[in-house]
Residue frames as a rotation matrix with the C-alpha (Angstrom) as fourth column:
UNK 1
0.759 -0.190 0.623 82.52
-0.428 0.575 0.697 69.46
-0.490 -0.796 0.355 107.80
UNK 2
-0.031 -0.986 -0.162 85.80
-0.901 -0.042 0.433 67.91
-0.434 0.160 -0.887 107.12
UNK 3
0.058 0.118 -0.991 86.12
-0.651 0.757 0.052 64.70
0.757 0.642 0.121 104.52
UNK 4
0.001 -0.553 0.833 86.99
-0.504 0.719 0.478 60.92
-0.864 -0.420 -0.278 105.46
UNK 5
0.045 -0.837 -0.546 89.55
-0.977 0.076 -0.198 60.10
0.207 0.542 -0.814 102.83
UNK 6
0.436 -0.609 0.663 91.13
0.109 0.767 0.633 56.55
-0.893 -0.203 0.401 101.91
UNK 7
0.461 -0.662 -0.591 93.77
-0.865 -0.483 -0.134 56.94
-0.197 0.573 -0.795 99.71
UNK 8
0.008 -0.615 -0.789 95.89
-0.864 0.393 -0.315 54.23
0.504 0.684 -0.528 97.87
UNK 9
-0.192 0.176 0.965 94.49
-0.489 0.836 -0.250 51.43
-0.851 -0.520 -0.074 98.91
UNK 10
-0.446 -0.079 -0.892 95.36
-0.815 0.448 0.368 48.69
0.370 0.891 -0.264 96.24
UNK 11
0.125 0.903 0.412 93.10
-0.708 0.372 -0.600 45.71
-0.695 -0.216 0.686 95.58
UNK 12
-0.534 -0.598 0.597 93.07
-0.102 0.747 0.657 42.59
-0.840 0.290 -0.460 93.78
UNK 13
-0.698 0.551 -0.456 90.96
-0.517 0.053 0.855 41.63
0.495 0.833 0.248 90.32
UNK 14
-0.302 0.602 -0.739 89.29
0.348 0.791 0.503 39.36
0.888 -0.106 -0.448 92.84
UNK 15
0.303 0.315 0.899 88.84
-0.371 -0.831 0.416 42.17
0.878 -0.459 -0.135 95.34
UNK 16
0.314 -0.527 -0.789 91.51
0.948 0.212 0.235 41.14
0.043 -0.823 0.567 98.39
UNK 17
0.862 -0.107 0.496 93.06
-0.153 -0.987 0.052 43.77
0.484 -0.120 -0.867 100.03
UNK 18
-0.521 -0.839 0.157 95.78
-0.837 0.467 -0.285 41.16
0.166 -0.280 -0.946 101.46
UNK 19
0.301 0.313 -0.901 96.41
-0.579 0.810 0.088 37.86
0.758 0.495 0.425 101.29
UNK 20
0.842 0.426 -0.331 96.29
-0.082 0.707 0.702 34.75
0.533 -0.564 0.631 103.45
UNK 21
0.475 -0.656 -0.587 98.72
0.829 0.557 0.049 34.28
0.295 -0.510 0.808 106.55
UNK 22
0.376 -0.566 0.734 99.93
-0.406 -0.812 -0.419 37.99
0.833 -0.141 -0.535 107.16
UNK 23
0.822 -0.266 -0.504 102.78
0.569 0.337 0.750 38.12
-0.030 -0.903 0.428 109.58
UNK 24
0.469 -0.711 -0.523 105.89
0.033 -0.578 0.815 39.89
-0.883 -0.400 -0.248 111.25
UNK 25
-0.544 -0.821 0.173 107.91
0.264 0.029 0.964 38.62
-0.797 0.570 0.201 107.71
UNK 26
-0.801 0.036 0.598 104.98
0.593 0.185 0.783 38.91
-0.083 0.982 -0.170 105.88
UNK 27
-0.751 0.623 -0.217 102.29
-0.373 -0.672 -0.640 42.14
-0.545 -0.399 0.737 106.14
UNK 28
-0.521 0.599 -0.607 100.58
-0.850 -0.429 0.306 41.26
-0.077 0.676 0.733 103.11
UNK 29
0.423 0.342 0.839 100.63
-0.498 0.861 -0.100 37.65
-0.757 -0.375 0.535 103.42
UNK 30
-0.045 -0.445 0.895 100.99
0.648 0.669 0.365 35.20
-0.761 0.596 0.258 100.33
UNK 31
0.954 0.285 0.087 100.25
0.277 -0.739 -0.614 38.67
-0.111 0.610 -0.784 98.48
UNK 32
-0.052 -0.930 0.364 103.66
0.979 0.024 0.202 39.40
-0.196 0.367 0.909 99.09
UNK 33
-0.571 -0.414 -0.709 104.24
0.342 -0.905 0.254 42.74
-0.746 -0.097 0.658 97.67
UNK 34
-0.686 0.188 0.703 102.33
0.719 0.024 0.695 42.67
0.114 0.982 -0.152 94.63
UNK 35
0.324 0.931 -0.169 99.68
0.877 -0.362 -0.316 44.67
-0.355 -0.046 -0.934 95.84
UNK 36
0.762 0.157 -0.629 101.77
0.334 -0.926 0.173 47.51
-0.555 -0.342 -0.758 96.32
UNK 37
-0.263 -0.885 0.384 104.68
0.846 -0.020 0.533 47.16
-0.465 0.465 0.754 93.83
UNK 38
0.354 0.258 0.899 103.12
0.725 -0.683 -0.089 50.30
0.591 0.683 -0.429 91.83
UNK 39
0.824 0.077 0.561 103.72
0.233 -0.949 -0.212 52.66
0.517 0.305 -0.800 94.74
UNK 40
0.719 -0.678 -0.150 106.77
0.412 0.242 0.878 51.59
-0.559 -0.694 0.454 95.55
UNK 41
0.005 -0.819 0.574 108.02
0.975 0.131 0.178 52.82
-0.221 0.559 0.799 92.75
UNK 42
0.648 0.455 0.611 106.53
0.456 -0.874 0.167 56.48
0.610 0.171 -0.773 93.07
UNK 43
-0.168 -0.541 0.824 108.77
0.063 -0.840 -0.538 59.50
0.984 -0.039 0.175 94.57
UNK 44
0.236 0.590 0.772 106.14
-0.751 -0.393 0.530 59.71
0.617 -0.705 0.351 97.57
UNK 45
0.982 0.176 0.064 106.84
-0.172 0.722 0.670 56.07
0.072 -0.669 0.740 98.83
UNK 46
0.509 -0.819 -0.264 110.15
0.767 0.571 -0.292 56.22
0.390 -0.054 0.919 98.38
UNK 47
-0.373 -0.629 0.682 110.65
-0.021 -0.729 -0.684 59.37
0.928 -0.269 0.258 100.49
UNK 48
0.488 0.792 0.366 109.40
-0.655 0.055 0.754 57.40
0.577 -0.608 0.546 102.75
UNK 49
0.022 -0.961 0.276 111.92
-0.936 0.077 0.344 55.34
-0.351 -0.266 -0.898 103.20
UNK 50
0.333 0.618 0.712 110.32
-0.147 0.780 -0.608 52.34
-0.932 0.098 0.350 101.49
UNK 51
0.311 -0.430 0.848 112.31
0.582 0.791 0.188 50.38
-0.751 0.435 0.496 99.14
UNK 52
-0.036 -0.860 0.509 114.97
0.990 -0.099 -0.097 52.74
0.134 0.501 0.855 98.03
UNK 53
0.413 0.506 -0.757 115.31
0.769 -0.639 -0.007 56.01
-0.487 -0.580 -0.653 97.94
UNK 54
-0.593 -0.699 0.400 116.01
0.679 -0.167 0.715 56.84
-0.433 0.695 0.574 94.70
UNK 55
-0.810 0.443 -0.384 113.75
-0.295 -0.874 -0.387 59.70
-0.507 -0.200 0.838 93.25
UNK 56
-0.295 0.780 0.552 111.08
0.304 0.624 -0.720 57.35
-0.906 -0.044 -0.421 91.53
UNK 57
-0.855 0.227 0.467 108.82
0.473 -0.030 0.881 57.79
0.214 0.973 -0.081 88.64
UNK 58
-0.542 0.738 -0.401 106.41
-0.537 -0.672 -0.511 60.57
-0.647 -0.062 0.760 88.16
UNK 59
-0.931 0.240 -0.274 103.37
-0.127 0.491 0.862 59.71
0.341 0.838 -0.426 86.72
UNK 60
0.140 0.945 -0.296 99.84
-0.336 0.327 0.883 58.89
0.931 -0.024 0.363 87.20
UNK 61
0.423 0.033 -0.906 100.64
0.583 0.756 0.299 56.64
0.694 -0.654 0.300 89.72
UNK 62
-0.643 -0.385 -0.662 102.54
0.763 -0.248 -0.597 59.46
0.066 -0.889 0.454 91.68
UNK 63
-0.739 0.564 0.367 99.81
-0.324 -0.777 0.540 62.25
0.590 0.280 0.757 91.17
UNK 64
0.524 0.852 -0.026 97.53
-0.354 0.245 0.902 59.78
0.775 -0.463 0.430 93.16
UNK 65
0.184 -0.337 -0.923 100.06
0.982 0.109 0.156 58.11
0.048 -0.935 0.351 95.92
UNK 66
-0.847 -0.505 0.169 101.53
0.375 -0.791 -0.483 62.31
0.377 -0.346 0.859 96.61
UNK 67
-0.216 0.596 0.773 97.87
-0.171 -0.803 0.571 63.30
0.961 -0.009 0.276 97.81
UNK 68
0.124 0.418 -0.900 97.37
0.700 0.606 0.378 60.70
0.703 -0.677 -0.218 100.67
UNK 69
-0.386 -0.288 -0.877 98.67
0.877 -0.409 -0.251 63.70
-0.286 -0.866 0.410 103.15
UNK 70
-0.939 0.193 0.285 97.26
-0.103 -0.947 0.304 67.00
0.329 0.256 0.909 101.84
UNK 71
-0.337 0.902 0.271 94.55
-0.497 -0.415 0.762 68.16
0.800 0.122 0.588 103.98
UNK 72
0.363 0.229 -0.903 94.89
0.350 0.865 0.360 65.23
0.864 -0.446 0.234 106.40
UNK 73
-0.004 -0.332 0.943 94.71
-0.740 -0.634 -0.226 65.76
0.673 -0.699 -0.243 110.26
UNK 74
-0.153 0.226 0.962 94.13
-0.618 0.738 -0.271 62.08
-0.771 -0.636 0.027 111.67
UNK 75
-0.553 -0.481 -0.680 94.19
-0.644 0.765 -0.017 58.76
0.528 0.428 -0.733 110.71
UNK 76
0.260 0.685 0.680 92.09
-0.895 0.436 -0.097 55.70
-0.363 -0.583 0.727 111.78
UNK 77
0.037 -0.068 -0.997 93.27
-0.508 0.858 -0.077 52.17
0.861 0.509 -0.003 111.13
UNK 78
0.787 0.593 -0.170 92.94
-0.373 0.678 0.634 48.78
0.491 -0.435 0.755 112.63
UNK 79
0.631 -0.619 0.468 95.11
-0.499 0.139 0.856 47.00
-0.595 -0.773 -0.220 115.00
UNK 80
0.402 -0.679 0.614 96.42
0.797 0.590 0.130 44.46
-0.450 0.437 0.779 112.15
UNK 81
0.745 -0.309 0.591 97.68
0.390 -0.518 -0.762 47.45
0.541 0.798 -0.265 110.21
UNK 82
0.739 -0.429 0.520 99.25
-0.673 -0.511 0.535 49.13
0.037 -0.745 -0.666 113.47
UNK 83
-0.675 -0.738 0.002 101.27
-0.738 0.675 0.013 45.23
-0.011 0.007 -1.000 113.57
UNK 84
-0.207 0.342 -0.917 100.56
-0.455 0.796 0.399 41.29
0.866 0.500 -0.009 113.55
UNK 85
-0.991 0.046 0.126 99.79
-0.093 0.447 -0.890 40.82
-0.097 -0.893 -0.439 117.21
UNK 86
-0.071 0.978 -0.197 96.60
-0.135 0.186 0.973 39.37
0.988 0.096 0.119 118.13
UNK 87
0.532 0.419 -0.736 94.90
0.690 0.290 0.664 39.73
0.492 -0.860 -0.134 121.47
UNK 88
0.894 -0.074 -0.443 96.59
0.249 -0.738 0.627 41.32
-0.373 -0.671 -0.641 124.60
UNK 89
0.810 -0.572 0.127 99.16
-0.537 -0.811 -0.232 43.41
0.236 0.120 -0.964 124.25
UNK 90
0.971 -0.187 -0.147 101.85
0.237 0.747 0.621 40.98
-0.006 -0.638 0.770 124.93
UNK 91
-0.326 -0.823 0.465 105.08
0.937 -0.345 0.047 42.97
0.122 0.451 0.884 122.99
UNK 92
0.875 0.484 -0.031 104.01
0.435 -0.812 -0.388 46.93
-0.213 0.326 -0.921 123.92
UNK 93
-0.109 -0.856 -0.505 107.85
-0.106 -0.495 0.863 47.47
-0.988 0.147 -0.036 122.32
UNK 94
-0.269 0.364 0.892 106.42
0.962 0.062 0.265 46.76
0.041 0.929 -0.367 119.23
UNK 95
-0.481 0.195 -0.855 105.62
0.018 -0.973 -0.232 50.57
-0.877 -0.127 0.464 117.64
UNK 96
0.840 0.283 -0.464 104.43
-0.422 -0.197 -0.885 50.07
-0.342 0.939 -0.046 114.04
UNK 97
0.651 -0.500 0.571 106.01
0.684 0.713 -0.154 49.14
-0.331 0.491 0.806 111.12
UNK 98
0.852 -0.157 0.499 107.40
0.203 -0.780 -0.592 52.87
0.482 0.605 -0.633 110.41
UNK 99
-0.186 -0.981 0.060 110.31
0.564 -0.156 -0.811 53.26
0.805 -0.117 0.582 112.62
UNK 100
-0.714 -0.237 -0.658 111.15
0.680 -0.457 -0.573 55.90
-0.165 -0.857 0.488 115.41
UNK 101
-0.689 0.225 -0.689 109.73
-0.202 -0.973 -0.116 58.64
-0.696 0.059 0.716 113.27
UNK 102
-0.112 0.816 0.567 106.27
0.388 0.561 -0.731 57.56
-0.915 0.138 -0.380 111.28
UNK 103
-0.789 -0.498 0.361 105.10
0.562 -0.348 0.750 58.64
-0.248 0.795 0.554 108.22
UNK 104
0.027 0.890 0.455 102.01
0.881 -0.236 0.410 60.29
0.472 0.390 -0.790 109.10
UNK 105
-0.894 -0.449 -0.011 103.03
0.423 -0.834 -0.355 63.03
0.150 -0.322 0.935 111.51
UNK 106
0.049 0.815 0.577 99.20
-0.594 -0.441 0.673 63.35
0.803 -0.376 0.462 113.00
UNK 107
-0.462 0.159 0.873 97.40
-0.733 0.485 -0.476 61.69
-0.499 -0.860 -0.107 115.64
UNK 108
-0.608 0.186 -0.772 96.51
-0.517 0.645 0.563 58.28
0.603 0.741 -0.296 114.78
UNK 109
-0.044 0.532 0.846 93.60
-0.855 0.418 -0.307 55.91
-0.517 -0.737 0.436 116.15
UNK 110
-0.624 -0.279 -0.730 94.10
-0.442 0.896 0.036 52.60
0.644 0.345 -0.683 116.15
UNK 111
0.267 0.883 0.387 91.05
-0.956 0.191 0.223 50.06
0.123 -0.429 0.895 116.91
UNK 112
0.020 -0.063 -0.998 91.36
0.103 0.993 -0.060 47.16
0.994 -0.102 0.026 119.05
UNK 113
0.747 0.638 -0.186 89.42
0.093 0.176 0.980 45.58
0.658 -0.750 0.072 121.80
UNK 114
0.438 -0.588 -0.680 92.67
0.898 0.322 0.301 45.34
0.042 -0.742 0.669 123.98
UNK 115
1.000 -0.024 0.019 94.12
-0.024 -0.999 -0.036 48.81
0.020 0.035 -0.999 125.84
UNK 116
0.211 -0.978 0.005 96.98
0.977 0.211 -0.008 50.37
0.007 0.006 1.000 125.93
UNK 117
0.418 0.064 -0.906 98.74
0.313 -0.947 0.077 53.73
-0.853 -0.316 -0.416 126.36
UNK 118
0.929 0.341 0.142 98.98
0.242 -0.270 -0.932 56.35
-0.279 0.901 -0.333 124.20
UNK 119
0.220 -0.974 0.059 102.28
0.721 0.203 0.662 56.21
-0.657 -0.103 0.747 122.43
UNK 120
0.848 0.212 -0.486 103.83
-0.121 -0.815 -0.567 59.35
-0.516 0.539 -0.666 121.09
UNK 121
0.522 -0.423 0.741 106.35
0.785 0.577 -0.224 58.96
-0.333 0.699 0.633 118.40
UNK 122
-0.844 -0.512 -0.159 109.01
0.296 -0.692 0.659 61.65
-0.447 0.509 0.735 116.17
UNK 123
-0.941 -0.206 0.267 107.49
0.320 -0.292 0.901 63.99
-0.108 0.934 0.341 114.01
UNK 124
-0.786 0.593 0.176 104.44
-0.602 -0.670 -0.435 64.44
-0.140 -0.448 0.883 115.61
UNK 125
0.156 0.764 -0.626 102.57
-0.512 0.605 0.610 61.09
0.845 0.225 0.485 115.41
UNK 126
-0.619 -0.120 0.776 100.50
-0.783 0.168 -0.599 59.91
-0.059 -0.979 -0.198 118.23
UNK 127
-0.596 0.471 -0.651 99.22
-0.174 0.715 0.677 56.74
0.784 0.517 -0.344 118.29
UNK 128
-0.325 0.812 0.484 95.52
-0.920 -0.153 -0.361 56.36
-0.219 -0.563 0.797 120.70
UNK 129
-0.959 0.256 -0.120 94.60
0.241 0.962 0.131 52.74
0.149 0.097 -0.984 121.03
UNK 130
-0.581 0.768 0.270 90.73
-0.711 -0.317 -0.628 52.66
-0.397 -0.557 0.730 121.53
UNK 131
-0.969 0.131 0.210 87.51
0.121 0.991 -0.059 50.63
-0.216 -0.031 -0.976 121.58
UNK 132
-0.497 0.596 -0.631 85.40
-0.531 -0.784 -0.322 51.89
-0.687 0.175 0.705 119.58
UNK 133
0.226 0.570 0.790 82.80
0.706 0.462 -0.536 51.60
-0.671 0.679 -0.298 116.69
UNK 134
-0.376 -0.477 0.794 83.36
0.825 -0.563 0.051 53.81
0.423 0.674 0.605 113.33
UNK 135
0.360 0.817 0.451 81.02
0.546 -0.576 0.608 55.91
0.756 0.028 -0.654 114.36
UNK 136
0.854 -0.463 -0.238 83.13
-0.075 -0.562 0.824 57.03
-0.515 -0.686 -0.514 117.84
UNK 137
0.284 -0.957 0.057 86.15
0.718 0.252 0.649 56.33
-0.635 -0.144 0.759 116.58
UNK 138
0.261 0.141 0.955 85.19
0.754 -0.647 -0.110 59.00
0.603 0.749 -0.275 113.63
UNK 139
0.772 0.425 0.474 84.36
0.222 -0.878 0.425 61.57
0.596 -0.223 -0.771 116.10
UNK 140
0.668 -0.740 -0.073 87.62
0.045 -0.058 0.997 61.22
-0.743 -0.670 -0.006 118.17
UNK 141
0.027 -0.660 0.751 89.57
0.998 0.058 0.015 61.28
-0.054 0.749 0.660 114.88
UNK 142
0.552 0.186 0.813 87.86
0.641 -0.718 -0.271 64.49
0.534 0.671 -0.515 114.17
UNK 143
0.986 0.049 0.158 88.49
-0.032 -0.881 0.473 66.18
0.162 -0.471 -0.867 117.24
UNK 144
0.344 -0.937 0.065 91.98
0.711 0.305 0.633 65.11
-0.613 -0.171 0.771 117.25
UNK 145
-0.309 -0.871 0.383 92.57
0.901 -0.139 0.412 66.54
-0.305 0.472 0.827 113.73
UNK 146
-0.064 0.386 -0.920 91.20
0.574 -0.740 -0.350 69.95
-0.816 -0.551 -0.174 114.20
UNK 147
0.593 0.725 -0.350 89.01
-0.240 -0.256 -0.937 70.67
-0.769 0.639 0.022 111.18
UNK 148
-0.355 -0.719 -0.598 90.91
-0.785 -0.118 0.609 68.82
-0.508 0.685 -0.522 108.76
UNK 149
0.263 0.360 -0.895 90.06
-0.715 0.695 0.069 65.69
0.647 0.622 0.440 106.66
UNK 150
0.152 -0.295 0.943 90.34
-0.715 0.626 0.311 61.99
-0.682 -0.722 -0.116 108.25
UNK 151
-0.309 -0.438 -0.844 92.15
-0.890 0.446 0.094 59.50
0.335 0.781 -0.528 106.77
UNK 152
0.596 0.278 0.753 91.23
-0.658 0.707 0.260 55.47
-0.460 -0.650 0.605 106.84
UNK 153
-0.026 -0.995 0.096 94.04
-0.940 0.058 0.338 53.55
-0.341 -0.082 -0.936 106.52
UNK 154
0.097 0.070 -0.993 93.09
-0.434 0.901 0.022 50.30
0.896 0.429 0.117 106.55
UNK 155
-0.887 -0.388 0.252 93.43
-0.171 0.781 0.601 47.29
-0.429 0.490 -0.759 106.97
UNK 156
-0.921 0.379 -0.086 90.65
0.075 0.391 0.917 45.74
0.381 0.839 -0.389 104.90
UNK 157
-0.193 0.895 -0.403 87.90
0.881 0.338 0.330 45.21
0.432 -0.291 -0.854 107.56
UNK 158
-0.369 0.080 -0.926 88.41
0.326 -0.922 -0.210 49.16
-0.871 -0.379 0.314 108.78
UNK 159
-0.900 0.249 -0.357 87.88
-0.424 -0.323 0.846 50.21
0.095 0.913 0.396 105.30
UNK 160
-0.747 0.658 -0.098 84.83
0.384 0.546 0.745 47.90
0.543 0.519 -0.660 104.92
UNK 161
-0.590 0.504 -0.631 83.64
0.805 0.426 -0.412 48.64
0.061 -0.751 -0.657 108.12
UNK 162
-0.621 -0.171 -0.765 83.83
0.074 -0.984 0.160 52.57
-0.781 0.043 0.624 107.63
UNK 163
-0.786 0.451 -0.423 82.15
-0.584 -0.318 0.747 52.21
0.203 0.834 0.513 104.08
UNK 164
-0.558 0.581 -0.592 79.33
0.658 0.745 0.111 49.50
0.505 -0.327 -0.798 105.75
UNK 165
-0.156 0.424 -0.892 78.58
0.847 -0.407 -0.342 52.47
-0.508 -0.809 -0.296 108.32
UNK 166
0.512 0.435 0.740 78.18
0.840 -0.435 -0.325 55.05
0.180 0.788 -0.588 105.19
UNK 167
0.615 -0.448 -0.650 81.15
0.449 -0.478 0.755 57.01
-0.648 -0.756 -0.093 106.77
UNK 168
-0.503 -0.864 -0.026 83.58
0.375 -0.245 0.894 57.70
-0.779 0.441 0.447 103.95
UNK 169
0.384 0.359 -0.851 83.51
-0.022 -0.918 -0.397 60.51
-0.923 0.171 -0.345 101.31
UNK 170
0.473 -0.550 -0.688 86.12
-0.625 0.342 -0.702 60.04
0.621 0.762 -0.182 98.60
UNK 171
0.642 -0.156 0.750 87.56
-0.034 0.972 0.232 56.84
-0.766 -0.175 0.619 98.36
UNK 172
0.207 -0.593 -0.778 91.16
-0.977 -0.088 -0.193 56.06
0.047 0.800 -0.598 95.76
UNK 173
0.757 0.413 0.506 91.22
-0.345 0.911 -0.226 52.44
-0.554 -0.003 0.832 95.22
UNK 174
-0.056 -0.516 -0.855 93.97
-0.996 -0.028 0.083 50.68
-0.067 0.856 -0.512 92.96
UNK 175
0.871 0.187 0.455 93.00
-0.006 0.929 -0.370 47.51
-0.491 0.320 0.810 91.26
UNK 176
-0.326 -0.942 0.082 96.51
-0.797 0.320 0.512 45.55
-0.509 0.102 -0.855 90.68
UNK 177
0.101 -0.032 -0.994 96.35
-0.777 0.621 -0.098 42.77
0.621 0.783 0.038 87.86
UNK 178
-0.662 -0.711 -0.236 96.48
-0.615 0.696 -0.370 39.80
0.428 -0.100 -0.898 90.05
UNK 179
-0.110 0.655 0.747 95.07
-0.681 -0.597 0.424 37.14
0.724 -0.462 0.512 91.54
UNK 180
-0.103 -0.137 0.985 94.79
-0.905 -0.398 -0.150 36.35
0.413 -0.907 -0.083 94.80
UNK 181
-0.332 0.282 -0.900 92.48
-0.172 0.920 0.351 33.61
0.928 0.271 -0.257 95.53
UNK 182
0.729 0.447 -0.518 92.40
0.549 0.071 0.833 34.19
0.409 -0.892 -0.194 99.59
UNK 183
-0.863 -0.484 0.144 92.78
0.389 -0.819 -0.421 36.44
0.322 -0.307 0.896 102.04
UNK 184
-0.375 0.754 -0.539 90.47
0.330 -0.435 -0.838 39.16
-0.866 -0.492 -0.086 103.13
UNK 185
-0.433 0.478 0.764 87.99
0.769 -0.246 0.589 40.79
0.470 0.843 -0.261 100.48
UNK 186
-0.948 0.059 -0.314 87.08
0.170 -0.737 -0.654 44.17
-0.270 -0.673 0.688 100.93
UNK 187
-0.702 0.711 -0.046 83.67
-0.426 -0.367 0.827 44.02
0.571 0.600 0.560 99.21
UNK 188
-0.595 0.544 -0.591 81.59
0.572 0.804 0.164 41.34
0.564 -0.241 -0.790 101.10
UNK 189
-0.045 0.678 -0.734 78.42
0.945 -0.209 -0.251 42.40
-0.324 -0.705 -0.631 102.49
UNK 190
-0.552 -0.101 -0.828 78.71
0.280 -0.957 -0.070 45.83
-0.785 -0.271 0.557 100.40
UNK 191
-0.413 0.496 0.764 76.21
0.910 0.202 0.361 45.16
0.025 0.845 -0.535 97.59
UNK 192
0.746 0.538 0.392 74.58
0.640 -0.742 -0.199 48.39
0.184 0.400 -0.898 96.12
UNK 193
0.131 -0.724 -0.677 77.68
0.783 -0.343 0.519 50.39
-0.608 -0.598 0.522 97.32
UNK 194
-0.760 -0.463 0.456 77.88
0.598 -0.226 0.769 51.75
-0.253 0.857 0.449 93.93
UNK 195
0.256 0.807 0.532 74.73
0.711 -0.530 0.462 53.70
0.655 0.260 -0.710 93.89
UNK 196
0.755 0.211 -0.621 76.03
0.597 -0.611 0.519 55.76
-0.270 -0.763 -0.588 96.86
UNK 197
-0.492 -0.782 -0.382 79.95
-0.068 -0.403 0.913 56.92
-0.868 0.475 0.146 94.50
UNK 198
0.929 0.328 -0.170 79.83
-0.192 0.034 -0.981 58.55
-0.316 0.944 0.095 91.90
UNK 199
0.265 -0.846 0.462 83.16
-0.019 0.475 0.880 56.33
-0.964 -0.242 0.110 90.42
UNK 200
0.708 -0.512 -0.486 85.71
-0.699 -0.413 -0.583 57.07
0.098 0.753 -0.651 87.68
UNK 201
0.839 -0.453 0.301 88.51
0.466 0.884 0.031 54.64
-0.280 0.115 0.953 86.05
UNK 202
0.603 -0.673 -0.429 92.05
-0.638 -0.729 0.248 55.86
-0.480 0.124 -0.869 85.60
UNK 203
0.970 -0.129 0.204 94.08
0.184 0.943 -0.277 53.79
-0.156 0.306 0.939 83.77
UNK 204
0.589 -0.779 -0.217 98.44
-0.594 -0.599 0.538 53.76
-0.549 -0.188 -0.815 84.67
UNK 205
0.488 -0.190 -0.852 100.89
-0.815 0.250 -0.523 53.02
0.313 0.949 -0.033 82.49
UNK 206
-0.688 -0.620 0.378 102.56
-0.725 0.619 -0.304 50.66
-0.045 -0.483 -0.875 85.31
UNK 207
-0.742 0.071 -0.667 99.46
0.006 0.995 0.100 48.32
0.671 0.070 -0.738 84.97
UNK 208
-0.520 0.697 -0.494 96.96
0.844 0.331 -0.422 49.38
-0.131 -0.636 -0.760 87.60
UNK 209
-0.490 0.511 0.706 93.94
0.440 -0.554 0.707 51.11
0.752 0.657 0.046 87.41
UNK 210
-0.910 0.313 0.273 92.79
-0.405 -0.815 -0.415 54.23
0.093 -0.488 0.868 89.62
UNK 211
-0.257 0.966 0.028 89.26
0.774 0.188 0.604 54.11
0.578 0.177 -0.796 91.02
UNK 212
-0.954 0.283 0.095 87.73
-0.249 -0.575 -0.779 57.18
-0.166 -0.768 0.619 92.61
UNK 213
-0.004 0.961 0.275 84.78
0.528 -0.231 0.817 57.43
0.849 0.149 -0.507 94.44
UNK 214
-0.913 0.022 0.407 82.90
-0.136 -0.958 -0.254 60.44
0.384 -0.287 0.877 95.37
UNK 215
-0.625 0.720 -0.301 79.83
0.411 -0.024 -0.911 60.72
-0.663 -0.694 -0.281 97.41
UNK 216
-0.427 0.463 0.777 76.98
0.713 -0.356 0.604 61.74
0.557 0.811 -0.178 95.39
């Protein structure tokens, strides 16, 4: 059966995944960029179009942001990742933060209690709004990305929820030197988690440290 994958998902020392107040100027919140300043500076995010678009540093840090797509056939993430609207749909010209043409080039599912039609996008990303639990929202991922791997995106409480429901397989983490103080935490309510990965430390010369976990 095909994986479910989260991939460069960066974390505080105090275990936020983003900080307090996200919004249209700010995704991350009072995090600001810091989370993600490591893979901004990597080859992969910046052929994304994502601050600059100069050819980056190789390194550690690109060896782990250049896998997020290999093998991937779908995508799951939460409405706050999709944008900063709460409730109905009130803006459905709002598309994402990626532009005309996304950067995932699958079908995406995006959870939240409020509908909407499916919007197709360049490059072959569709985006499926649904109400779901992990558990459907898995199985509509799968059949979407025809026997490939599923990716969870995020935001924090999709991740949590996904590893809460014993759904995810390999997991890439990056703990970022800072901290936070508030925001969301992605740990809460996941005590013993560790007994279920088996979990390895990378250490990059930019300052943040790799975590994988594998399913035992």
């Amino acid at each position: 059966m095909s994986l479910v994958r989260v991939h460069n998902f960066s974390v505080s020392l105090d275990g936020f995944g983003t900080g307090e107040g996200q919004s249209l100027e700010a995704p991350f919140g009072h995090a600001g960029q810091r989370l993600m300043e490591w893979a901004f500076e990597t080859p992969t995010f910046r052929a994304m179009g994502l601050h600059g678009v100069t050819d980056g540093s190789f390194g550690v840090d690109e060896a782990f942001a250049g896998s997020w797509g290999t093998g991937v056939g779908a995508e799951i993430m939460g409405r706050n990742k999709f944008g900063p609207q709460r409730g109905p749909w009130l803006d459905e010209e709002w598309t994402g933060w990626w532009g005309p043409d996304p950067v995932f080039h699958t079908p995406v599912v995006v959870l939240t209690h409020h509908p909407r039609p499916t919007l197709e996008m360049a490059g072959g990303t569709t985006f499926h709004f649904v109400d779901a639990d992990p558990v459907d929202a898995l199985a509509l991922a799968r059949d979407l990305a025809g026997g490939l791997d599923v990716r969870i995106g995020g935001g924090v409480s999709t991740v949590r929820q996904f590893l809460a429901a014993d759904l995810i397989d390999r997991m890439h983490l990056v703990l970022v030197p800072i901290l936070l103080g508030r925001g969301e935490r992605l740990w809460d309510g996941l005590e013993g988690l560790d007994e279920r990965f088996s979990i390895e430390a990378i250490p990059s010369p930019s300052g943040v440290v790799h975590l994988t976990f594998a399913r035992r």
